[in-house]
C-alpha positions in Angstrom: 56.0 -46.6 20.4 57.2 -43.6 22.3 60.6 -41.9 22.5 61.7 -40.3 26.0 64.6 -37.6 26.8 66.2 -39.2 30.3 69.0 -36.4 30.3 71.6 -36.7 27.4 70.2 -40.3 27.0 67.5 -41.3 24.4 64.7 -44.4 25.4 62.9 -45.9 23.6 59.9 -48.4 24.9 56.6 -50.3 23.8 53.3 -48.6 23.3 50.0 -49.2 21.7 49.3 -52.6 20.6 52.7 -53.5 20.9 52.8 -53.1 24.5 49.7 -55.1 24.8 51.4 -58.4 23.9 54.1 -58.1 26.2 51.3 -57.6 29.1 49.8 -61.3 27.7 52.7 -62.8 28.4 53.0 -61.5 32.3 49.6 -62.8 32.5 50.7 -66.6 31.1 53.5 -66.4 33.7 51.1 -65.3 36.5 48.7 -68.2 34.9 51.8 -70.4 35.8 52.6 -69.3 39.2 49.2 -70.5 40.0 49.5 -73.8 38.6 53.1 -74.7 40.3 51.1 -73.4 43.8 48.5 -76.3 42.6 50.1 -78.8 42.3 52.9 -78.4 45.4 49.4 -78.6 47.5 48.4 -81.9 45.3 52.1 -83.7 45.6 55.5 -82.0 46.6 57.9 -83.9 43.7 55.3 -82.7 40.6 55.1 -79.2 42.1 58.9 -79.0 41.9 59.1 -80.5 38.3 56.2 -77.7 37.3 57.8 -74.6 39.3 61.4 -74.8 37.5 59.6 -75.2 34.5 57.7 -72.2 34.9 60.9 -70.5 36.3 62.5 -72.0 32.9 59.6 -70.1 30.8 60.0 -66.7 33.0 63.8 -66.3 32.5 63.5 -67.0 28.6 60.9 -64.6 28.4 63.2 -62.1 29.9 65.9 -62.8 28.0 64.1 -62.8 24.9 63.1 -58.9 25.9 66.2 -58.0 27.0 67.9 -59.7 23.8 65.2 -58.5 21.0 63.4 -55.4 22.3 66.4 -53.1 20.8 66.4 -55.2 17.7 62.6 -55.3 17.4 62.5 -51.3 17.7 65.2 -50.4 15.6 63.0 -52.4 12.8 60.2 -51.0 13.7 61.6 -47.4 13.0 63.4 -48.1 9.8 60.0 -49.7 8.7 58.6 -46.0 10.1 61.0 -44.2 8.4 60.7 -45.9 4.9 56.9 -46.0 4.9 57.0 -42.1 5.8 58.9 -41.7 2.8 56.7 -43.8 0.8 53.3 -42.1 1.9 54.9 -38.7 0.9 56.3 -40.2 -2.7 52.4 -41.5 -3.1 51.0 -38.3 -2.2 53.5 -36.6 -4.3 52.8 -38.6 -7.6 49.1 -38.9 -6.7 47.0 -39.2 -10.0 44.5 -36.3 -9.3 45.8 -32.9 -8.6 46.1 -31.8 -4.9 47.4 -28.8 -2.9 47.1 -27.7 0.2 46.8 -23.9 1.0 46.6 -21.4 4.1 43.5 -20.1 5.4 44.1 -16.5 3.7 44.7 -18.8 0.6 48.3 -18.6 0.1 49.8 -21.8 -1.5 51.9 -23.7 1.0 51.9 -27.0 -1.3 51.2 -28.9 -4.2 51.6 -32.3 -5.6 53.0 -33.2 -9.4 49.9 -33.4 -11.1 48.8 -30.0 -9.9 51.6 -28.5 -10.7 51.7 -30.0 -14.3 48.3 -28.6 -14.7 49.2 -25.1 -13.6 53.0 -24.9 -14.7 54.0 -23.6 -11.7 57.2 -24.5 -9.7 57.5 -26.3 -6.0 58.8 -22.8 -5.5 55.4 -21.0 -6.6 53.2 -20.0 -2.6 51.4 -16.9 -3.9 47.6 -17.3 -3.7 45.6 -19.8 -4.8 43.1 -17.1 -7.2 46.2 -16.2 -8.6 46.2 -19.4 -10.6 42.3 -20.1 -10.3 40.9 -16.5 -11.2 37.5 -18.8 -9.8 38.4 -19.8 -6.6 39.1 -17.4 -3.2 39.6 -18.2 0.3 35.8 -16.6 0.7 34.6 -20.1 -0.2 37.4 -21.8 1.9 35.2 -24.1 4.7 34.3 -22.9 7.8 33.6 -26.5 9.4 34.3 -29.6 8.9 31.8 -30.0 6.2 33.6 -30.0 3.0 32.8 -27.3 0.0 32.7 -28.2 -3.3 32.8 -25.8 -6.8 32.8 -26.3 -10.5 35.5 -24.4 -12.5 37.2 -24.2 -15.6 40.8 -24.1 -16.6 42.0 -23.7 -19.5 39.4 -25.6 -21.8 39.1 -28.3 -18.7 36.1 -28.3 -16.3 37.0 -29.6 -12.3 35.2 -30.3 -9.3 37.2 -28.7 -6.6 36.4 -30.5 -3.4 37.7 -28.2 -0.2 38.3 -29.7 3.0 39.7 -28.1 6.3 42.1 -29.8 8.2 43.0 -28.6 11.8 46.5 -28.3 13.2 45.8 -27.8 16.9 47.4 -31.1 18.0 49.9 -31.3 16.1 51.1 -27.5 16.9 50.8 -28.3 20.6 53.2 -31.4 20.6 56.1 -29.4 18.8 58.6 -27.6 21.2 59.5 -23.9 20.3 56.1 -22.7 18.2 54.0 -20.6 19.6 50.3 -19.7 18.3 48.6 -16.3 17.2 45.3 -17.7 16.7 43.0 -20.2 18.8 42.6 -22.3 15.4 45.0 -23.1 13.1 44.6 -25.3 10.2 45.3 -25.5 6.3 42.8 -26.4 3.4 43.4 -29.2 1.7 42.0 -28.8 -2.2 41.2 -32.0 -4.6 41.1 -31.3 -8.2 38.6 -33.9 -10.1 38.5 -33.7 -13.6 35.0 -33.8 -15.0 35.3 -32.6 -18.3 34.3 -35.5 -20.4 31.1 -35.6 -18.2 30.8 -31.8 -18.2 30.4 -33.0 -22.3 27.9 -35.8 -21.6 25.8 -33.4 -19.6 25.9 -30.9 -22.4 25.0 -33.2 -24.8 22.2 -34.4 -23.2 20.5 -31.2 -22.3 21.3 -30.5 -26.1 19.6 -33.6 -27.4 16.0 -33.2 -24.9 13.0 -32.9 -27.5 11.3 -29.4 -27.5 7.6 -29.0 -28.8 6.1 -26.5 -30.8 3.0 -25.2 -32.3 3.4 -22.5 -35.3 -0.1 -20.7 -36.1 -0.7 -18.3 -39.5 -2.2 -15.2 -37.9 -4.2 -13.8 -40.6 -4.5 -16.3 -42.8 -7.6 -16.3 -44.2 -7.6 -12.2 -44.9 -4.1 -12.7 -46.5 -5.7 -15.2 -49.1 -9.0 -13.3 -49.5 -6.7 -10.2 -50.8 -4.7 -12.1 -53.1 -6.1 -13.2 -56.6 -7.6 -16.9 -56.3 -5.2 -18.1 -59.6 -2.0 -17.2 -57.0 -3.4 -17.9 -53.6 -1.9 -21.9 -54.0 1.3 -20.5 -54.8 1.3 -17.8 -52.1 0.8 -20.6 -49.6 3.3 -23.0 -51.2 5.9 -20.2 -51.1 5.2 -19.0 -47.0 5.2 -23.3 -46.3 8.6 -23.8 -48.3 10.2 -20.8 -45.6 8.7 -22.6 -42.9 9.9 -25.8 -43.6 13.4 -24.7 -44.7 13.8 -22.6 -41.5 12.3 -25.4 -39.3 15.2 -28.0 -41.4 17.8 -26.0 -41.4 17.8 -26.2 -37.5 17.8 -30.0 -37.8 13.9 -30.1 -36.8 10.7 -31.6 -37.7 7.8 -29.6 -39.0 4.0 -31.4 -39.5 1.4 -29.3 -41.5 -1.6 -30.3 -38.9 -3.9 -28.2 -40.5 -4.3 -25.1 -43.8 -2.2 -22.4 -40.7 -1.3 -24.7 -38.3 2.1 -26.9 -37.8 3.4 -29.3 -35.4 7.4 -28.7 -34.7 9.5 -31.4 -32.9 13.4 -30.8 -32.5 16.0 -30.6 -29.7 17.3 -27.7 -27.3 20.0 -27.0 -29.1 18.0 -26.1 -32.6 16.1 -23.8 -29.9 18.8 -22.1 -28.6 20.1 -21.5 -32.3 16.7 -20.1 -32.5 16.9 -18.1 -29.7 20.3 -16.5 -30.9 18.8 -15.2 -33.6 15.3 -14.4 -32.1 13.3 -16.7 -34.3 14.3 -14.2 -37.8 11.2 -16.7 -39.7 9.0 -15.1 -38.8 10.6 -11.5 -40.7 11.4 -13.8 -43.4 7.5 -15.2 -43.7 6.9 -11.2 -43.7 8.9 -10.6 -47.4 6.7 -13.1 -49.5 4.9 -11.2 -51.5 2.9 -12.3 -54.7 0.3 -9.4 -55.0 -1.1 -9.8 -52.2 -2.2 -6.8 -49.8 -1.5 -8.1 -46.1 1.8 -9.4 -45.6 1.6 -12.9 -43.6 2.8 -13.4 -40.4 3.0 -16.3 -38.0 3.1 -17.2 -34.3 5.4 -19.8 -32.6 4.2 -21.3 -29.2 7.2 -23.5 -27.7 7.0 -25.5 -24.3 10.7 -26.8 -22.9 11.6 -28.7 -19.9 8.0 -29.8 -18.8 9.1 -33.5 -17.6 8.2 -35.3 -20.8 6.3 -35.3 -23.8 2.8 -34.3 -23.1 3.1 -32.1 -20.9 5.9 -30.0 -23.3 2.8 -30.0 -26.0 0.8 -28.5 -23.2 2.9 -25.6 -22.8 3.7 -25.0 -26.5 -0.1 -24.5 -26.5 -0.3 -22.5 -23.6 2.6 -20.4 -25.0 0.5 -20.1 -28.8 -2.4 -19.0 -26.8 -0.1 -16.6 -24.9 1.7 -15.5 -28.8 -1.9 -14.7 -30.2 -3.4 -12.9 -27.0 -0.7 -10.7 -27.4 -1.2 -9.5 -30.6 0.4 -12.6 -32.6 3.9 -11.9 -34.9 6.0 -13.3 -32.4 7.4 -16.1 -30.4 6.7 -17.3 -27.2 8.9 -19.9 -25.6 7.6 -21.2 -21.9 10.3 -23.2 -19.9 8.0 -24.5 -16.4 6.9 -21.2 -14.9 8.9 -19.0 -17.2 7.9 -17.3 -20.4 10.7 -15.8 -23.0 9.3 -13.2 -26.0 10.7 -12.7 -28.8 9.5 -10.6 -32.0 6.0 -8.9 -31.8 7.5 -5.8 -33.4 4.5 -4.8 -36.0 1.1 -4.1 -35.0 -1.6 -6.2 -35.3 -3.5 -5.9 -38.1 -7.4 -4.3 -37.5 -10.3 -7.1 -37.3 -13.1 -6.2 -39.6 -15.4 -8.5 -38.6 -17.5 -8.2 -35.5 -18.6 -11.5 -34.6 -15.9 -12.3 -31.6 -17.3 -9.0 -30.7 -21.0 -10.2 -30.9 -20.2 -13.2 -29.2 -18.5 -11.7 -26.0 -21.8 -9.2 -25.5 -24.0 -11.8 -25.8 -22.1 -13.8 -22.9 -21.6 -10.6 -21.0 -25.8 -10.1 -20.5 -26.2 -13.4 -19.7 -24.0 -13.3 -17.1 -25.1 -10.0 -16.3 -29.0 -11.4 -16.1 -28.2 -14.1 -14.0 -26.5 -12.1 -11.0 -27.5 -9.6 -8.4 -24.9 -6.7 -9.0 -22.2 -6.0 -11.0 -18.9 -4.4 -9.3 -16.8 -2.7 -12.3 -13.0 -1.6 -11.9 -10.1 -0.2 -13.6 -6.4 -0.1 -13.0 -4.9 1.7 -10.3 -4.5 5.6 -10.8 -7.6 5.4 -13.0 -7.3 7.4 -16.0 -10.1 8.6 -18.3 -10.4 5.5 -20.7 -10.3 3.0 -17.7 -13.0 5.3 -16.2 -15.1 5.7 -19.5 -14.8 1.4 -20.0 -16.3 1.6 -16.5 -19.2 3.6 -17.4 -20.3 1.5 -20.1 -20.4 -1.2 -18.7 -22.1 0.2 -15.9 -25.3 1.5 -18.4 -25.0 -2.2 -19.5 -25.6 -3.6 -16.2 -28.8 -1.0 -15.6 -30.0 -2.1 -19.1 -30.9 -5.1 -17.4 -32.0 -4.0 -14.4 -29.1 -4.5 -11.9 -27.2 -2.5 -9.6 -24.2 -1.2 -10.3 -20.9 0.3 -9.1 -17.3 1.7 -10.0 -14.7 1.0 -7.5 -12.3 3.8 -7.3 -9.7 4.6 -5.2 -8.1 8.0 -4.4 -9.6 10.3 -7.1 -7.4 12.3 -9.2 -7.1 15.4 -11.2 -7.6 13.2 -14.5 -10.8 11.7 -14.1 -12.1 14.0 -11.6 -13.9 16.7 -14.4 -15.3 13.7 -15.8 -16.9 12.4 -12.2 -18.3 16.1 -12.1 -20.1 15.3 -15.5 -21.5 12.1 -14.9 -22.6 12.6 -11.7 -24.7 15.8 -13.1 -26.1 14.1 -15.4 -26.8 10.8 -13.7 -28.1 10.7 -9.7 -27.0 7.9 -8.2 -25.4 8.0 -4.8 -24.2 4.7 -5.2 -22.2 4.5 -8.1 -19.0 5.1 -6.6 -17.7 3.1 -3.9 -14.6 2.5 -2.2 -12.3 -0.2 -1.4 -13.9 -1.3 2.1 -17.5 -1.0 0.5 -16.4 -2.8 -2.8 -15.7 -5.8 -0.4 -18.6 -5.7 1.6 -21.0 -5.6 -1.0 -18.9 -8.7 -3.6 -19.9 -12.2 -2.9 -20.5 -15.1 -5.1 -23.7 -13.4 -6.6 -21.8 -10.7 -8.0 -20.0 -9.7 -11.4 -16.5 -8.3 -11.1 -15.8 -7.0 -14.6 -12.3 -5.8 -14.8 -11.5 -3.3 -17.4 -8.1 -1.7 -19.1 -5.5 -3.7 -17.7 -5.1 -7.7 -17.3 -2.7 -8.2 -14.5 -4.2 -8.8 -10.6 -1.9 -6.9 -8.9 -3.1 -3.7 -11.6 -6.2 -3.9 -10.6 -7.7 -0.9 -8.2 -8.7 -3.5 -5.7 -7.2 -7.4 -6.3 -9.0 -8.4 -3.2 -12.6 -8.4 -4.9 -11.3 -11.0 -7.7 -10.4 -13.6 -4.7 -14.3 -13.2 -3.2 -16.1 -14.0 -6.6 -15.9 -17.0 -9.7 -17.4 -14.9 -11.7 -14.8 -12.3 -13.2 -15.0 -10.7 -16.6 -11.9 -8.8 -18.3 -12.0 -6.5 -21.1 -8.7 -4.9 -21.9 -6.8 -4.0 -25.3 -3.4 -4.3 -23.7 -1.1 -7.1 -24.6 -0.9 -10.0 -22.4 2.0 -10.9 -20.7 2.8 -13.5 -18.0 0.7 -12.1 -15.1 -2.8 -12.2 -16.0 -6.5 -12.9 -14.6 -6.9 -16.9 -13.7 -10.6 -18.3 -14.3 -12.2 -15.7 -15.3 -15.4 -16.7 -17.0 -15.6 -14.1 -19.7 -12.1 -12.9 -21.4 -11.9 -10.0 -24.0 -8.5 -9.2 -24.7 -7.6 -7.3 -28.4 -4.4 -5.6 -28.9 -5.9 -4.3 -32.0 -8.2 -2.1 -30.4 -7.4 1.2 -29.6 -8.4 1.6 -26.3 -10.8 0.0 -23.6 -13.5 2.8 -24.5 -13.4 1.6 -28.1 -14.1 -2.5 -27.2 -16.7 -1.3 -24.2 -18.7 1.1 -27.1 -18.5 -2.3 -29.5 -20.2 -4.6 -27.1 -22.8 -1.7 -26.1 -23.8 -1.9 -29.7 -24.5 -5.9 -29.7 -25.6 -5.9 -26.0 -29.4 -4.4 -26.6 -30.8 -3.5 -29.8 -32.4 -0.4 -27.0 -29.7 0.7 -25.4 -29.5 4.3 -24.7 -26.8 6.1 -23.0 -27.2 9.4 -21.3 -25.1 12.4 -23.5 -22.7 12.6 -19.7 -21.9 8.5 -20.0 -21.2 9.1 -24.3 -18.8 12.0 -23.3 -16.9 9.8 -20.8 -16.3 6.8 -23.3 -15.4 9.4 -25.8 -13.4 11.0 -24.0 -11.2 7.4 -23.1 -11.0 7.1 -26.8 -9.7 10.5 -26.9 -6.7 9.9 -24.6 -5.4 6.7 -25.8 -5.7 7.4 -29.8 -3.9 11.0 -28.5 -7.1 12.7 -30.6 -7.5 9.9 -33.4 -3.5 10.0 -34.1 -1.8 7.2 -32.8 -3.5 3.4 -33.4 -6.9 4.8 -35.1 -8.8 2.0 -37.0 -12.0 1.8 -38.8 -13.8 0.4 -35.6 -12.6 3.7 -33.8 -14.2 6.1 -35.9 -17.1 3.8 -35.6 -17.1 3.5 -31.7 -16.5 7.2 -31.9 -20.3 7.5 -34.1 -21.7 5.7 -32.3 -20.8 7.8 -29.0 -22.0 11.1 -30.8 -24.9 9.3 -32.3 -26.1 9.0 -28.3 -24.9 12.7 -27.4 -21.5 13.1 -27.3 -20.0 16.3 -26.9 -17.0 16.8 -28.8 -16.8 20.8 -27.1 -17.7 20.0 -23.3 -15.3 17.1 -24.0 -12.5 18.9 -25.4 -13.0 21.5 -22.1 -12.6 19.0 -19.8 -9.0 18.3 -21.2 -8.0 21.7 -20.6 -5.2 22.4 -18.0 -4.2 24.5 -15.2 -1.4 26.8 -15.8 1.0 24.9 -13.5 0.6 21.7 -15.4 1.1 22.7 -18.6 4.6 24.6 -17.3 5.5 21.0 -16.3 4.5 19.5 -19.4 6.5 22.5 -21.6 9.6 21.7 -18.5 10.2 18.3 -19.6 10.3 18.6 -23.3 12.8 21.5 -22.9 15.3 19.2 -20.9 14.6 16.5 -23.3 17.9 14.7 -24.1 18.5 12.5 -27.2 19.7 8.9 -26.8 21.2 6.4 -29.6 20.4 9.4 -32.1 16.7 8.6 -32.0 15.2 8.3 -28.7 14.0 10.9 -26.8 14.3 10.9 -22.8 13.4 13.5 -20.3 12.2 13.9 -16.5 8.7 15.5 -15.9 8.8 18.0 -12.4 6.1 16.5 -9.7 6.1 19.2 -7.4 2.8 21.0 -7.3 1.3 18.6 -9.7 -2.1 16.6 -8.3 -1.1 14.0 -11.7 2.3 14.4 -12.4 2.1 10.6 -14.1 -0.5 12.1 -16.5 1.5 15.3 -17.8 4.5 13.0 -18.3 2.3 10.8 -20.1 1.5 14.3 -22.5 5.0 15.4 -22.4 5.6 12.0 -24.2 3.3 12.4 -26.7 4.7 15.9 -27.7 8.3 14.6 -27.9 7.5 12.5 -30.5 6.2 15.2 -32.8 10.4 16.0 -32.8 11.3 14.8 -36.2 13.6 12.2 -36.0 12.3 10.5 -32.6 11.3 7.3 -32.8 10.0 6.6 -29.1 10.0 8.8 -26.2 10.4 8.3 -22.6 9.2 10.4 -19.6 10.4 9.8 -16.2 8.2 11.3 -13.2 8.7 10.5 -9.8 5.5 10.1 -7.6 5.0 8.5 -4.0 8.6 7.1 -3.9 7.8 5.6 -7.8 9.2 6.5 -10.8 6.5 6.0 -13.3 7.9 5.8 -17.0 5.8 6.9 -20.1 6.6 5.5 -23.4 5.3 6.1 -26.5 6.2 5.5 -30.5 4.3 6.1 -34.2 4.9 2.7 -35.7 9.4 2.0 -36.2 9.9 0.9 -32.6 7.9 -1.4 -30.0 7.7 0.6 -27.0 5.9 -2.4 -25.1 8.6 -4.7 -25.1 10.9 -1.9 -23.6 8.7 -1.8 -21.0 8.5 -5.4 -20.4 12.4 -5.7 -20.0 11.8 -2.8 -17.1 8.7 -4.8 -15.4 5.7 -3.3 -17.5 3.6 -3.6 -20.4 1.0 -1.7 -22.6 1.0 -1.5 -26.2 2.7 -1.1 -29.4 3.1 2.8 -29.4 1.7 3.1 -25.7 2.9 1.7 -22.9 4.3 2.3 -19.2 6.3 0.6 -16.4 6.6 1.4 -12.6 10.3 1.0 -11.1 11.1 1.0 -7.1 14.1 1.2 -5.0 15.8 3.9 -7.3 16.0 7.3 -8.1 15.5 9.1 -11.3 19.1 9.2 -12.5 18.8 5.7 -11.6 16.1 4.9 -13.7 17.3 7.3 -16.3 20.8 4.9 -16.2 18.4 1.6 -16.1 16.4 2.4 -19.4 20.0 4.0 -21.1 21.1 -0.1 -20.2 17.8 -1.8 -21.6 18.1 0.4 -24.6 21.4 -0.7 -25.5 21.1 -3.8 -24.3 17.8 -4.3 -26.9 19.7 -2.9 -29.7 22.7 -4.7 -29.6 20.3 -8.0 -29.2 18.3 -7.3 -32.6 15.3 -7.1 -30.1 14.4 -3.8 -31.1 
């Protein structure tokens, strides 16, 4: 139907569909004609009779339009008119909130409901974030796909489905309005209610099983130093905390074995656990009934695997992860994420040497059944990477193989030590680079990995990928990045350096092994370093590895000036503990000068170590920039765990040693970044 202007006068005719039934009816009239024409040819008298009965039908027709049409229409737009007013009474009381707002997100309109959600007037065209904080015309749609978002208001969740609708036509049929844009158009916004199945989802995620595996660490030299009259009640007593902790969280604990349980609850009791960052195994800590080693434990979780089985399977790859680490903590691994928690105490010493009788044994049988072995450290090689090297090196010769260290650009730290071992041992073809490394590694050759257990570490990650058989010995923790397949694995936090677990498995690798006094000073020399001169994570086994090394013709002078410095590095060293600044009241941070330094990362590694002879410093951290990298050095006596600072930033280490590499910033950037983790730690118990 279509309304004309025919000067002051207002017409009104059929369109559409309507229109289409009055063309039928010219068509039965035309259908008639034909006939009357008929049947005049057929007989005169019955033509007549047919053509005033089809003039009969023609003027009724006509007067049925010209009697009805104005009637017809004027129905037609009250029933217009009242179901206009109808549609915009539905939309008005329409059960689920709705409004409809500009582009910039100004509020042009909304219906009852939305405006008994928001208490806000007809009146009320401000914009739309100023009622939903959540919810900006940045996410308005740019198509005509339609945008969706989850928000809450007010203790209600919604879905807020956004859909643009365009205005071109409609603008371009009005009379007087005139664009500024080439598009106009409004967005309409649906408000769907999902907060009783925002609650379902909840609860379900709440309610999925998690598995977990809980080991005793030391178990056995906790009961051996306890009377054998109170060793039943020692273990009654650290089992009644565990299964009170494990049932106070609504879980279910199995005893599988004397130091091994089997935990079953739901994500929630996790999370509870997470929130206070697993405080058993502190609590396991305080029993005490005479005995000499406080017990700890290890807690291996696996989450959101895809069912059952496969959960188990990460709670035991998470254990393993807990105890390659140095045990006293928690490890919880979600699919291809692991969380930490705890690990704040050392690990206690090993006495016994069998694990490392085992791994030398294994070591010279690979070894013997080989062609060459291809030993490396970490990158920047320091002295106790580069003394590991060594031995393992005179353990490869011991039985008859070639041998080589991969190094990379050679530095002021291990170059005095090169200088030693090369005078004392000729052999051209110790050293090699990166390209040679390569050439030389195939599947007949050892790669033995030393000091550090992460690929991308390594001083050349390329020569693990051309090889299956890889060995790693490293005393740093392990963290989530770590050497796949390799067919011999020696990782023990509780050593104190590489040096010290390399000497250990010379001693059980030949009953004749010999080394040459210039290979003893280098492994000395890394045991030196790390222990900061028998201070800092000094065991038994150390002073024994240490023996050993003078037993074969260790220097402790020609050692001792090797670690002498130049005049310029030890100004830098004395620079950054000047400008040291204390944080929290017990940490100490400074920034070690680079320029004019050929190390700068190892003299803020010493300027570390002398900031924590400041009483009242638990851990210190040195900041030195080199090659666009600011390298952090941290280090601690025993109160705070340096290494789990250093996680949070990217890194890793030990205990009381470790280190972290940041990019992309600069120093009062990094300085800012550690302040954060710090704080962040503290206020999270972490620390």
């Amino acid at each position: 139907m279509k309304q004309h202007k025919k000067g002051d006068k207002a017409q009104i005719k059929y369109s559409g569909n309507l229109m289409h039934h009055w063309y039928w009816c010219v068509l039965i009239i035309l259908l008639l004609l034909i006939l009357t024409a008929a049947v005049l040819y057929v007989d005169t008298l019955a033509g007549c009779i047919v053509g005033a009965f089809t003039a009969v039908v023609f003027l009724s027709v006509l007067l049925l339009d010209l009697y009805y049409k104005p009637r017809v229409l004027i129905e037609l737009l009250d029933f217009a008119h009242k179901f206009s007013g109808v549609e915009r009474a539905m939309l008005k009381s329409f059960i689920i909130p709705y409004g409809i707002a500009q582009a910039d997100g100004k509020l042009l309109w909304m219906n009852d409901m939305m405006r008994s959600i928001t208490g806000k007037s007809e009146n009320y065209h401000k914009n739309i974030s100023s009622v939903f904080p959540q919810i900006n015309a940045s996410q308005f749609p740019l198509g005509a796909e339609e945008r969706s978002t989850e928000i809450e208001y007010e203790g209600k969740y919604y879905r807020v489905n956004m859909k643009k609708i365009p205005l071109d036509d409609m603008l371009d049929e009005l009379e007087g309005v005139e664009r500024f844009s080439d598009e106009c158009y409004v967005i309409a916004l649906y408000f769907f209610d999902i907060t009783e199945l925002k609650q379902y989802k909840i609860q379900n995620y709440e309610q999925k099983p998690v598995v977990g595996l809980l080991y005793m660490d030391n178990y056995d030299e906790v009961m051996d130093s306890v009377e054998d009259v109170r060793r039943s009640m020692l273990e009654a007593l650290v089992d009644r905390k565990i299964t009170k902790y494990i049932s106070s969280m609504g879980g279910l604990i199995k005893k599988m074995e004397k130091d091994k349980y089997l935990l079953v609850m739901n994500r929630k009791a996790l999370e509870t656990m997470e929130v206070d960052r697993f405080s058993v195994l502190e609590d396991v800590k305080t029993v005490n009934i005479g005995n000499g080693i406080n017990m700890t434990i290890s807690i291996g979780i696996g989450t959101n695997s895809g069912d059952h089985a496969r959960d188990y399977e990460a709670a035991r790859v998470a254990i393993e992860m807990a105890l390659a680490r140095g045990g006293d903590q928690a490890v919880v691994k979600e699919q291809e994420k692991m969380a930490f928690f705890g690990g704040k105490t050392q690990r206690a010493e090993r006495n016994t040497r069998v694990r490392a009788r085992v791994k030398a044994q294994a070591l010279r049988e690979l070894i013997s059944t080989r062609e060459r072995v291809v030993v490396m450290g970490h990158k920047m090689t320091d002295v106790d990477s580069f003394g590991a090297c060594v031995g393992i090196c005179r353990a490869a010769k011991q039985a008859g193989k070639a041998a080589h260290i991969v190094l990379g650009e050679v530095n002021s730290g291990i170059r005095p030590w090169i200088s030693i071992l090369e005078a004392d041992i000729h052999d051209e073809t110790l050293f090699v680079n990166h390209e040679q490394a390569i050439e030389m590694t195939n599947q007949n050759t050892v790669v033995v990995v030393v000091d550090t257990n992460k690929p991308s570490m390594t001083e050349c990650e390329e020569l693990l990928y051309l090889t299956k058989t890889i060995v790693v010995f490293d005393h740093h923790r392990q963290g989530t990045e770590k050497i796949e397949n390799a067919a011999l694995s020696y990782i023990e936090p509780s050593a104190s350096s590489a040096c010290e677990m390399v000497s250990e498995i010379l001693q059980y690798y030949d009953d004749g092994i010999r080394l040459k006094p210039g290979e003893a000073n280098c492994i000395y020399a890394g045991i030196i370093v790390d222990t900061n001169n028998f201070v800092a994570k000094t065991g038994m086994r150390t002073f024994e590895a240490a023996a050993f090394l003078r037993r074969n013709g260790a220097d402790m002078t020609k050692v001792r000036k090797a670690f002498r410095n130049d005049m310029e590095t030890y100004k830098a060293r004395a620079e950054a503990v000047r400008h040291a600044e204390t944080f929290m009241d017990c940490y100490a941070i400074s920034i070690c000068p680079s320029e004019g330094l050929e190390n700068p990362t190892v003299v803020g590694a010493q300027a570390a170590n002398e900031l924590l002879n400041i009483i009242g410093v638990k851990a210190s951290f040195v900041l030195t920039e080199y090659n666009n990298v600011i390298y952090v050095s941290a280090r601690a006596i025993d109160e705070v765990n340096v290494q789990i600072i250093m996680e949070r930033l990217g890194g890793g280490g030990h205990i009381n040693i470790a280190g972290a590499q940041l990019t992309g910033m600069d120093l009062d950037d990094a300085r800012i970044r550690l302040k954060e983790v710090l704080t962040q730690m503290t206020k999270e118990g972490a620390i």
